[in-house]
C-alpha positions as CSV (number, residue, x, y, z in Angstrom):
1,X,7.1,-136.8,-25.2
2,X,8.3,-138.7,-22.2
3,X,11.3,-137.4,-22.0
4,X,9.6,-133.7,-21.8
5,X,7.4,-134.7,-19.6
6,X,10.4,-136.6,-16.9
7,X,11.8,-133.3,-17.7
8,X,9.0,-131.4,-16.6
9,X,8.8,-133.5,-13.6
10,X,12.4,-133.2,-12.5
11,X,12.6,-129.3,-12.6
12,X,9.0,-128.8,-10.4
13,X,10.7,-130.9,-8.2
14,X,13.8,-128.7,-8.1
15,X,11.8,-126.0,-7.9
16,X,9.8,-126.9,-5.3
17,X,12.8,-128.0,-3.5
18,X,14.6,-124.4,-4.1
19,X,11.6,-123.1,-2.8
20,X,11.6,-124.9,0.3
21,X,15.5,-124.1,1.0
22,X,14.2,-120.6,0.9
23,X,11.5,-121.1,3.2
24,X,13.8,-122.7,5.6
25,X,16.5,-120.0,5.3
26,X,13.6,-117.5,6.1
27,X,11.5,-118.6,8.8
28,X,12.0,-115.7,11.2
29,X,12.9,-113.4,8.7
30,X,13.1,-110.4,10.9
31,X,10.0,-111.2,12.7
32,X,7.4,-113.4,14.0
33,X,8.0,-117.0,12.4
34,X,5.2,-119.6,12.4
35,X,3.9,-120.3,15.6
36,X,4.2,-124.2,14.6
37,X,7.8,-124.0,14.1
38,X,8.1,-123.4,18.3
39,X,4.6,-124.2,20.2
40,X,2.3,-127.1,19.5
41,X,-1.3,-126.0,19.7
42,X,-2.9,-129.1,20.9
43,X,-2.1,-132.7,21.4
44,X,-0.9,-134.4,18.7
45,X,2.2,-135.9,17.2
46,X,4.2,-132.9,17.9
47,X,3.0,-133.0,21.6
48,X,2.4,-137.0,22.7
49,X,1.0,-135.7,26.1
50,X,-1.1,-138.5,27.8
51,X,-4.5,-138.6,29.2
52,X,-3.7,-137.3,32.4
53,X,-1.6,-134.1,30.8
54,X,1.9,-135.5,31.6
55,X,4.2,-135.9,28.6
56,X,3.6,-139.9,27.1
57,X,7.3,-139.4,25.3
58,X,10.6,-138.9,26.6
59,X,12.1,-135.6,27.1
60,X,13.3,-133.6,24.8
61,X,10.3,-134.2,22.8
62,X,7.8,-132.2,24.5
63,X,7.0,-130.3,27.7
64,X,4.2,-128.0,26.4
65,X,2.1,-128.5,29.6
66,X,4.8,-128.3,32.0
67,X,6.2,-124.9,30.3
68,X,3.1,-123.3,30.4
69,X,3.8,-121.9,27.3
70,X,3.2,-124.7,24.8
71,X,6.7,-124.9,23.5
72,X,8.2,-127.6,22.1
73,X,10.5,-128.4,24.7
74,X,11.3,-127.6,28.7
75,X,11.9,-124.3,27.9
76,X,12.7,-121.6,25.9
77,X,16.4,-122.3,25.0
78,X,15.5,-126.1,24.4
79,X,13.0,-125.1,21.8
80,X,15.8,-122.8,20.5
81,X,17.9,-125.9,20.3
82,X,15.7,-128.3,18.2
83,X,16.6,-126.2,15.4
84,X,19.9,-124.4,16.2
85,X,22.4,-127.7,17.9
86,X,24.2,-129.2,15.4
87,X,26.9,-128.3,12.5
88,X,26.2,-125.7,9.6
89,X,23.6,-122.7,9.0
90,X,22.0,-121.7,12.2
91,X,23.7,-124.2,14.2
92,X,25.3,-122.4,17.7
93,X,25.9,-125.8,19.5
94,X,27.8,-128.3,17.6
95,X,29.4,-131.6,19.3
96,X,33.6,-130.4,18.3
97,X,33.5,-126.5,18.8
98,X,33.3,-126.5,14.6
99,X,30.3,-124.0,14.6
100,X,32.8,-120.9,13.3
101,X,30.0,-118.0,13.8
102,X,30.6,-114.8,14.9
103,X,28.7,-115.3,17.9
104,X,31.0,-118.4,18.9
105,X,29.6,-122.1,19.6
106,X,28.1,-123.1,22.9
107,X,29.8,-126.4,22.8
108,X,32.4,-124.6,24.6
109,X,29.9,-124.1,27.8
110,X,29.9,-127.8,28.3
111,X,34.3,-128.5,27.8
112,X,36.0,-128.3,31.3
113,X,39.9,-128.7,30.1
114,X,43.0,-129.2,31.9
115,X,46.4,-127.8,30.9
116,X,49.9,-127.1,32.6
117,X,51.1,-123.9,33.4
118,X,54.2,-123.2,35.2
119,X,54.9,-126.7,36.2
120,X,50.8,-126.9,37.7
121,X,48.0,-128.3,36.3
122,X,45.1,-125.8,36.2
123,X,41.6,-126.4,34.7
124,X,39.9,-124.0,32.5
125,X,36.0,-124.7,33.9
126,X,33.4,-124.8,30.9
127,X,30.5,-122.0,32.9
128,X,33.7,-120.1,32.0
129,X,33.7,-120.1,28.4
130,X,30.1,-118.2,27.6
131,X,27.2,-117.2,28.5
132,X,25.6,-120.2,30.3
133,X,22.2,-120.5,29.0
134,X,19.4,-122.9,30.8
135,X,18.3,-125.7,28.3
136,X,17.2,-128.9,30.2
137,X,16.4,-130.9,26.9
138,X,19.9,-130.6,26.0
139,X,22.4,-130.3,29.3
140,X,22.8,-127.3,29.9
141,X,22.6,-125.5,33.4
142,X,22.6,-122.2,34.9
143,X,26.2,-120.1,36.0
144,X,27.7,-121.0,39.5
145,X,27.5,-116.9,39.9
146,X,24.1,-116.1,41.0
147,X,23.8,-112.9,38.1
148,X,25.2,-111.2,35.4
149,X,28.6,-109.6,36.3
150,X,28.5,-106.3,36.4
151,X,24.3,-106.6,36.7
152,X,21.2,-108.2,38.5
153,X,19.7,-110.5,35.9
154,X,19.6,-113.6,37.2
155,X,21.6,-116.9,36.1
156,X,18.7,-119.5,36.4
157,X,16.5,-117.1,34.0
158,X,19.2,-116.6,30.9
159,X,18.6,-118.6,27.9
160,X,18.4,-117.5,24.1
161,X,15.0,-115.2,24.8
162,X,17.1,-113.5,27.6
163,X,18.8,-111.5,24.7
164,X,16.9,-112.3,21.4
165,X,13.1,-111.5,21.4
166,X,12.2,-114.9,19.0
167,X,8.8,-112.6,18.1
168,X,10.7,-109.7,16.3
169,X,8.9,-107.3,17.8
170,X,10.7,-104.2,16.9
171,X,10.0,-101.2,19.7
172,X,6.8,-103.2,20.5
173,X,6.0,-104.3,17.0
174,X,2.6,-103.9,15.3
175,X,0.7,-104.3,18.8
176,X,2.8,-100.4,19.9
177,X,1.7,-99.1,16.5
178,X,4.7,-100.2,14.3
179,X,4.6,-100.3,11.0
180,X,5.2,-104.6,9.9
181,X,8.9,-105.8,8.9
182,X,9.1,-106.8,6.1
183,X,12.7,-107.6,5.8
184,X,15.8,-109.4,8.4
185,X,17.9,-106.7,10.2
186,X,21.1,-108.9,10.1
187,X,22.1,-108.5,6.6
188,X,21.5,-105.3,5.4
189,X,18.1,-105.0,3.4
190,X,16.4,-102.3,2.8
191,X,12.8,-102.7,3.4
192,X,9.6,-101.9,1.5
193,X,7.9,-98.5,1.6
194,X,4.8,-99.0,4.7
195,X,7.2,-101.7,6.5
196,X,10.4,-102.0,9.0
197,X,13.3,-103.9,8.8
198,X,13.7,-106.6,11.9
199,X,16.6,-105.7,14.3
200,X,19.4,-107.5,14.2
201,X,20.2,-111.1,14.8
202,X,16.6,-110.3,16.6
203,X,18.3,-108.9,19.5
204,X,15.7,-107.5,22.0
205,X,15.3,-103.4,22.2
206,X,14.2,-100.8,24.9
207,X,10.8,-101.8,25.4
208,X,11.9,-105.9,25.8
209,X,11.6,-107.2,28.5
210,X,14.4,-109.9,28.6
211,X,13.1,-113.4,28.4
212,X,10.2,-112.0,27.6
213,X,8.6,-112.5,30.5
214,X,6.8,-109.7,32.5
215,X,7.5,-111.5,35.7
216,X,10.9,-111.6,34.9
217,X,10.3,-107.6,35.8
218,X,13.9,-107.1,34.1
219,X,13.0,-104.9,31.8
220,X,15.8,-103.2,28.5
221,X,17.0,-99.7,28.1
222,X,18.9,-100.2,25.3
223,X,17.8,-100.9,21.6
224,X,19.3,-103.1,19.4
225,X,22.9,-102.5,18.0
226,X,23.7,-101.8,14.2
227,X,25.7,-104.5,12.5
228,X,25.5,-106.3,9.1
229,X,26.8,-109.9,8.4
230,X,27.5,-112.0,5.8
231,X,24.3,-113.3,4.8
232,X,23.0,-116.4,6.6
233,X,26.5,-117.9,6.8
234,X,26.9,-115.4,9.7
235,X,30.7,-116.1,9.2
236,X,31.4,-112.3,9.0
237,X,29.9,-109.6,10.5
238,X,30.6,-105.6,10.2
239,X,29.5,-103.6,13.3
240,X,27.9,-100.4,13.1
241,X,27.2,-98.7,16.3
242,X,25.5,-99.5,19.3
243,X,26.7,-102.9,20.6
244,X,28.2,-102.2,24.1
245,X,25.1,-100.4,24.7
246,X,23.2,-102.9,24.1
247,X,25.2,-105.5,26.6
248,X,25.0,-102.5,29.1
249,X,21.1,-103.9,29.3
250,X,22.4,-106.7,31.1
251,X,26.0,-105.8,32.6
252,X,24.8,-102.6,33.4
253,X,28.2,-101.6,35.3
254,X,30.6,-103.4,33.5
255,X,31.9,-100.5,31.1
256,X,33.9,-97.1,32.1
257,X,35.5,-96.7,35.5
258,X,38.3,-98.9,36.1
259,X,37.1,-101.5,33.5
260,X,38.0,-101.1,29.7
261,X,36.0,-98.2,28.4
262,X,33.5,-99.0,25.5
263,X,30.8,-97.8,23.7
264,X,29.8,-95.2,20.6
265,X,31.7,-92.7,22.4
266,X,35.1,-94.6,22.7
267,X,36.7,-93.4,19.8
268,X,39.8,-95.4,18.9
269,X,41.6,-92.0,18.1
270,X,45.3,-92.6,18.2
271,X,45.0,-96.9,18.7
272,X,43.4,-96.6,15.4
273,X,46.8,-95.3,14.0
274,X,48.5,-98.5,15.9
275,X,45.6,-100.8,14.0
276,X,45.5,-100.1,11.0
277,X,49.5,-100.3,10.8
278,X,49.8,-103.7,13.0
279,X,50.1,-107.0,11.3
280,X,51.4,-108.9,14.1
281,X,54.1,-108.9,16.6
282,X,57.1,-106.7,15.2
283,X,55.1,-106.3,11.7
284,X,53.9,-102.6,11.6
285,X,53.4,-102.5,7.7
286,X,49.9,-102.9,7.5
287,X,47.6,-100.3,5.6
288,X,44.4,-99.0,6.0
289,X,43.0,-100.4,3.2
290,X,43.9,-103.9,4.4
291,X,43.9,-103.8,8.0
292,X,40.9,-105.5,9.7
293,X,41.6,-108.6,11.2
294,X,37.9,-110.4,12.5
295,X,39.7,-111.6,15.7
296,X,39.9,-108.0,16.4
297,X,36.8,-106.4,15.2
298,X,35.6,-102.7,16.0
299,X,32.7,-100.6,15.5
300,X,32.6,-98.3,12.3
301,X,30.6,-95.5,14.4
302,X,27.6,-96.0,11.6
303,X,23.9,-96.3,12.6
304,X,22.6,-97.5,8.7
305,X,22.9,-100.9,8.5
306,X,23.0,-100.7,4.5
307,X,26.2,-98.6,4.2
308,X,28.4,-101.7,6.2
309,X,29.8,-104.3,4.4
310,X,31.0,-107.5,6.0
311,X,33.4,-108.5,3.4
312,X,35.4,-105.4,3.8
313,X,38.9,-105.3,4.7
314,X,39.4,-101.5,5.7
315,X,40.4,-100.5,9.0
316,X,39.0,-98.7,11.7
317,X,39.3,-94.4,10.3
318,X,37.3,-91.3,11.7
319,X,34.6,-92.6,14.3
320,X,35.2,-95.9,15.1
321,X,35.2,-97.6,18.6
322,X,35.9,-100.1,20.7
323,X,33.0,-102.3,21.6
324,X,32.3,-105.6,24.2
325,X,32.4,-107.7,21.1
326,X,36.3,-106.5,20.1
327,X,37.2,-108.6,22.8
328,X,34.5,-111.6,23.2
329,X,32.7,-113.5,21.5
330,X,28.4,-113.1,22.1
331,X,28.3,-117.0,22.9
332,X,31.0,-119.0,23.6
333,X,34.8,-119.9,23.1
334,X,37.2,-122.3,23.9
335,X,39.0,-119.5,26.2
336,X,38.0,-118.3,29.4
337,X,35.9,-114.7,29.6
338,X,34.7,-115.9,26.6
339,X,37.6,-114.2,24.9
340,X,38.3,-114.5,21.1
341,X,41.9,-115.5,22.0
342,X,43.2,-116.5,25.1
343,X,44.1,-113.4,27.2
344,X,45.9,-115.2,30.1
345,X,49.3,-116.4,28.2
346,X,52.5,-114.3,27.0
347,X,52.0,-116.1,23.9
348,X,48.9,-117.0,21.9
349,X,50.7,-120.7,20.9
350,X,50.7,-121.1,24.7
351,X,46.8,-120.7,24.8
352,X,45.4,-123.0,27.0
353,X,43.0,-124.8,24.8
354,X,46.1,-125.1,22.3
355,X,48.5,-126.9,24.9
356,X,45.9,-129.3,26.6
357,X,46.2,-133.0,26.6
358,X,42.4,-133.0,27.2
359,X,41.0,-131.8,24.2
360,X,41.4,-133.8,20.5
361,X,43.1,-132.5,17.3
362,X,39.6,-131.1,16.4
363,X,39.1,-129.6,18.8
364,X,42.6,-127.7,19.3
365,X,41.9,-126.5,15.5
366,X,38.7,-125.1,16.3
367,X,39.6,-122.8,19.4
368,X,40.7,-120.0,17.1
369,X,38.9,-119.1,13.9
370,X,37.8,-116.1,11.2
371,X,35.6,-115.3,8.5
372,X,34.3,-118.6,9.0
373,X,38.2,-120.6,8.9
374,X,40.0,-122.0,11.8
375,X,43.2,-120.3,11.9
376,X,46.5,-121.4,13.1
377,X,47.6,-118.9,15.5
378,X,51.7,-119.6,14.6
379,X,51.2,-120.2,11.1
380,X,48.5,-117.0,10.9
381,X,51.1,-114.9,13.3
382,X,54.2,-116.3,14.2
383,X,55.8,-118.1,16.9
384,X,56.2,-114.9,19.4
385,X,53.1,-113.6,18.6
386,X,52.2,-111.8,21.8
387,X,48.3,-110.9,22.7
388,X,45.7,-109.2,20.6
389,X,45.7,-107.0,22.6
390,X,48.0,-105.3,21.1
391,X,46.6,-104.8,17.9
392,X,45.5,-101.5,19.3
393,X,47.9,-101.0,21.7
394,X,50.8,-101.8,20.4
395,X,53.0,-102.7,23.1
396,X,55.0,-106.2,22.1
């Protein structure tokens, strides 16, 4: 009897504890999470403020009265950050670069490097590397440029809200009369009849205003893209339509012209001939069925999320285009323009982060990665491997 009732014991207990993974795994799921989990409603553990309504504690551990807003930290990207630094699910700001996401890892916004090139010693400046976000709590500052290239929004207002609404609120949510979202835009679900799915990765849409403040007076034209990844790994990601679009919201000038054209009208057209058959430099035997190579990702021209697949293999075929994100990363990365290789060098063994003295072993391995793997550029490509570009355009 006591060993069924130890037994008993042992799997509430892992059921309670599976449960709570789940909870964890879900807590914006698409929309709205707790209010807990960012502001602190009054003073109390959460928010040591003193008598005279100045924080008792340190920083980062409140600043709900000096934010105005209640949150759990400075500001907006700070709160972000008491979840999201560190290494593993959710994490976008680890302490090596090993946070292999799609979106890239801000650690890179914080690495100045040196390297040598042509007999000089150059520096490759961190505010180069991503998209500098303002978090006081944890170090990081506003872009030397005043606003977005390409755009007006300003560098001292970007932090995570500046491009994910952290309420959910789909085309004004259930306050514009929208139905409730029942399900996480990001990996595909299909949600419930009398509900909406979230968009994806919680990306703002037309009606946001980016920060989310109405002050900010900035406000979106775009809606959020179409893309499906790999479950909450976020290691894999197959785009659908809509992402250059959606970055026009903030580089509003910065596609078309004498810039590289991209967008759902871009059609790859011929270069999806030269993709699908590139391996690498002087390898042309690659097949459709096989091509697609996550340093070089494209969009599949298709506005349902359900009918991507992120573990898919296939190249680009009829209606696919070239997007921002073929080229760079949402985030950050250890090259400069916040490029998933290093566009500067003949060679991608020459890449700057690669040939520093600056930056460790760990470091090095972490500038280039895939599917969730870092990837050795020689060992992946060869020796002579010449630029991604290339993997459209063909011309090594």
């Amino acid at each position: 009897m006591k060993t069924i009732k130890l037994s008993m014991v042992i799997l509430a207990a892992f059921l309670i504890t599976i449960g709570l993974m789940g909870y964890a795994e879900a807590f914006h799921d698409g929309g709205v999470a707790r209010c807990g989990g960012c502001h602190s409603m009054h003073q109390s553990a959460d928010n040591p403020l003193g008598p005279s309504g100045t924080p008792s504690a340190p920083l980062p551990v409140q600043a709900a009265i000096a934010n105005g807003t209640l949150l759990k930290g400075t500001d907006a990207s700070s709160t972000c950050l008491n979840c999201h630094k560190g290494s593993g699910r959710y994490k976008v700001y680890s302490v090596d670069g090993s946070n292999l996401k799609a979106g890239g890892d801000f650690f890179w916004v914080q690495k100045s490097y040196t390297y040598v090139s042509h007999g000089s010693t150059r520096t490759s400046a961190a505010e180069e590397h991503g998209h500098n976000i303002v978090a006081a709590d944890y170090g990081l500052i506003a872009d030397s440029l005043a606003a977005a290239p390409g755009g007006a929004y300003l560098s001292l207002k970007l932090g995570c809200t500046s491009c994910h609404d952290a309420h959910g609120q789909v085309l004004g949510g259930t306050k514009a009369g929208q139905m409730p979202i029942s399900v996480s835009g990001s990996y595909g679900a299909v949600p419930v009849a009398g509900t909406i799915r979230g968009n994806y990765r919680l990306l703002g849409d037309s009606v946001y205003r980016a920060g989310n403040v109405v002050s900010d007076g900035y406000q979106f034209t775009a809606n959020a893209p179409n893309a499906r990844a790999n479950s909450y790994t976020s290691t894999s990601v197959d785009y659908g339509s809509g992402m250059s679009e959606w970055c026009r919201n903030c580089h509003t000038n910065y596609t078309g012209g004498t810039r590289h054209v991209a967008g759902n009208d871009e059609v790859l057209n011929g270069y999806a001939d030269n993709y699908n058959s590139y391996v690498k430099t002087g390898d042309f035997t690659g097949t459709i069925a096989t091509s697609y190579d996550s340093l070089v990702p494209f969009e599949r021209g298709e506005d349902d999320p359900t009918l991507l697949d992120p573990t898919s293999t296939a190249g680009p075929g009829a209606g696919a285009n070239v997007m921002c994100l073929t080229c760079h990363r949402a985030h950050a990365t250890a090259h400069q323009n916040i490029g998933r290789w290093d566009f500067a060098p003949e060679l991608l063994a020459e890449s700057h982060a690669l040939i520093s003295a600056d930056l460790t072993a760990t470091e090095k391995a972490n500038a280039y990665y895939k599917g969730g793997a870092t990837v050795d550029v020689v060992t992946t490509y060869g020796e002579f491997q010449r630029s991604l570009c290339n993997k459209c355009h063909a011309q090594d």
